[in-house]
C-alpha positions as CSV (number, residue, x, y, z in Angstrom):
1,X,13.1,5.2,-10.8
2,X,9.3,4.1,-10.8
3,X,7.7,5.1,-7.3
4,X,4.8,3.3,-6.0
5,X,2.8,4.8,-2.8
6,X,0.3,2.6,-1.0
7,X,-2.9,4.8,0.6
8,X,-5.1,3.2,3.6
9,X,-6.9,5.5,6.4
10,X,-4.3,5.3,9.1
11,X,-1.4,4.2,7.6
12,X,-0.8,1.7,10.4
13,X,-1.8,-1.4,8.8
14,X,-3.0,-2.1,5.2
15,X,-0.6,0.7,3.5
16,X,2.1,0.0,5.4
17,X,1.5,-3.9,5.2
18,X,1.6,-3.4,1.3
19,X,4.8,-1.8,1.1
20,X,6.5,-4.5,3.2
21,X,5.2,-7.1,0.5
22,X,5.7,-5.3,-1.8
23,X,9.5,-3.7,-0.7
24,X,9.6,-7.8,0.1
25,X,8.6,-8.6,-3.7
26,X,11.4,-6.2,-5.3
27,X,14.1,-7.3,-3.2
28,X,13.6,-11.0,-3.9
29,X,13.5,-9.4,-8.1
30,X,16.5,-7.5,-7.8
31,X,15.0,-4.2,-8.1
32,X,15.0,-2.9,-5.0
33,X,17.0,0.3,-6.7
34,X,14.7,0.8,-9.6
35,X,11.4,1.1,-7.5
36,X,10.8,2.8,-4.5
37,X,7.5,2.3,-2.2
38,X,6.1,4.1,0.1
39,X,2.8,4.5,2.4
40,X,0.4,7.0,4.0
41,X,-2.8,7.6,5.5
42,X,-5.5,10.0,4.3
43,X,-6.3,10.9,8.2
44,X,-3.5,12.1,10.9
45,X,-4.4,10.2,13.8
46,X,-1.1,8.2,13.8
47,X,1.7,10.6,12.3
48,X,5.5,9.4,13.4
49,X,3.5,5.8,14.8
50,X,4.8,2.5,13.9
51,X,2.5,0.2,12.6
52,X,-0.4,-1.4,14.3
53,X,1.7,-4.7,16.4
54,X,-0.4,-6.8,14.8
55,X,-0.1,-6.3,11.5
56,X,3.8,-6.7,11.9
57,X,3.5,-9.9,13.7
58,X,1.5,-11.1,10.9
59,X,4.0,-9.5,8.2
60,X,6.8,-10.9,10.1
61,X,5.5,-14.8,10.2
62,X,5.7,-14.5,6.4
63,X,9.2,-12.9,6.0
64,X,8.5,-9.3,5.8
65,X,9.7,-6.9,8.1
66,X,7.8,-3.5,9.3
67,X,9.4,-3.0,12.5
68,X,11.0,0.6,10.7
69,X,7.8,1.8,9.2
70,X,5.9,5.1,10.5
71,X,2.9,6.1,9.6
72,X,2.2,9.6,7.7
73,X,-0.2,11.8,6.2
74,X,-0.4,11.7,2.1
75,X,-0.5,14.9,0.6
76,X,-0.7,16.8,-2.9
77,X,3.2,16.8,-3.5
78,X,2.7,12.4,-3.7
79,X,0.8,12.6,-7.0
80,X,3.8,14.9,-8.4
81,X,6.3,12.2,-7.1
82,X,4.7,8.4,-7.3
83,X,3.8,7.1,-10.7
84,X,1.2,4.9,-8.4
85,X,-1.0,6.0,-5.8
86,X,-3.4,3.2,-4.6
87,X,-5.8,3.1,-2.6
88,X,-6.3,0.1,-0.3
89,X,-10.8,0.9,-0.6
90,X,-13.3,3.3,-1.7
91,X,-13.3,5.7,1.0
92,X,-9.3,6.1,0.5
93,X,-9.6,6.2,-3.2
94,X,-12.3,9.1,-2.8
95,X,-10.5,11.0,-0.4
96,X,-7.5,11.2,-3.1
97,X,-9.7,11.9,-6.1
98,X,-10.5,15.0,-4.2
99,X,-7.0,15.7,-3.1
100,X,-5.4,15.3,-6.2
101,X,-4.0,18.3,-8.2
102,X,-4.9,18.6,-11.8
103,X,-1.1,18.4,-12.9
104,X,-0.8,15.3,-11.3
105,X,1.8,12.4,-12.3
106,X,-0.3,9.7,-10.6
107,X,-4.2,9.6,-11.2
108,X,-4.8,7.6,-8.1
109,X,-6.3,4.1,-8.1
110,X,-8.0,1.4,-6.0
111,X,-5.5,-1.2,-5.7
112,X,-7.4,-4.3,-5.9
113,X,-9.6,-2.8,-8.9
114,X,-6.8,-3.0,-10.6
115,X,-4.2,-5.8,-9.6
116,X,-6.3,-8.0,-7.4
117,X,-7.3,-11.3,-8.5
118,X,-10.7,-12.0,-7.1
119,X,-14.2,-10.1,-7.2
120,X,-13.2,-8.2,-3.8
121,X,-12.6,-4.6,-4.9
122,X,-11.3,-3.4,-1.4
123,X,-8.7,-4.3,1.0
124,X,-10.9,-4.7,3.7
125,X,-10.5,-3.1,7.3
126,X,-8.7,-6.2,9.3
127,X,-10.1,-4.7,12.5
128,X,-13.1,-6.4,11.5
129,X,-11.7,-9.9,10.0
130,X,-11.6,-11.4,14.1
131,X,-8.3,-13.1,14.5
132,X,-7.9,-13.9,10.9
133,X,-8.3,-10.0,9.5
134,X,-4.4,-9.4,9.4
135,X,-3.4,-12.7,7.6
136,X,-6.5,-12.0,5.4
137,X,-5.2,-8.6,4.6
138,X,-1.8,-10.5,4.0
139,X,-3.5,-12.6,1.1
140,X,-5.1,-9.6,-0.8
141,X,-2.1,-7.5,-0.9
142,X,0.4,-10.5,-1.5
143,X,-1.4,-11.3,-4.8
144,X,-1.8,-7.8,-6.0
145,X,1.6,-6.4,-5.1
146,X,3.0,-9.7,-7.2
147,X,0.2,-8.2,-10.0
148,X,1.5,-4.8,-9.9
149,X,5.2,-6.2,-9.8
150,X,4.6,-7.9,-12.5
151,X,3.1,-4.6,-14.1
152,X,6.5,-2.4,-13.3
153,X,8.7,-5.2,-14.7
154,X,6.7,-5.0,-18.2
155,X,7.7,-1.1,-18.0
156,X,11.5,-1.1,-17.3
């Protein structure tokens, strides 16, 4: 079982967008019970909260569903149990540098540093997008979830 765990500040809309596409992705692959995905926030403020209503309408016009999702809190114990931990931007990827044990499975990673396809390096805020920041969001993480899919697949 390969484990992926997607990292964003709240947890109630980039992270948890990424594991819809990505839970989305594996399904329509058939490996929906070789990889496991998960999400998580680096702050607290929405612990046991579903995710933001707009990012699930936006999720849901393209097929993915969110409606189960609730946000949590990463902590040391994820870099002992995900092969992955990405971070959706800089701040999130320098909160888990700091967090993360020195025994660690997972080294964690920017997400888009790694799997995106374009010169953006972070998954922006979509807060701050207007009307089109959750179906931007959708774009980024579409392309590099299919990246990283295509990443696991080369492994098993």
């Amino acid at each position: 079982m390969i484990n992926v765990l997607f990292v964003c500040l709240g947890n109630i809309c980039r992270s948890p967008t990424a594991e819809a596409v990505m839970t989305g992705l594996l399904a329509q692959a058939g490996l929906s019970d070789r990889v496991f995905v998960d999400s998580a926030g680096t702050a607290d403020w929405h612990v046991g909260k579903p995710a933001d209503e707009r990012s699930v309408a936006a999720a849901a016009e393209r097929g993915y569903d969110m409606s189960h999702l609730r946000a949590r809190q990463v902590n040391v114990d994820d870099f002992r149990n995900f092969d992955y931990v990405l971070a959706m931007d800089e701040s999130n990827y320098q909160h888990l540098v700091l967090l993360c044990p020195e025994n660690a499975r997972a080294q964690p990673k920017k997400l888009l540093a790694h799997y995106g396809r374009l010169e953006v390096q972070d998954v922006p805020d979509p807060y701050y997008g207007g009307a089109d920041g959750f179906h931007q969001v959708l774009d980024l993480l579409e392309d590099a979830c299919q990246s990283l899919l295509h990443e696991i697949q080369a492994t098993l």
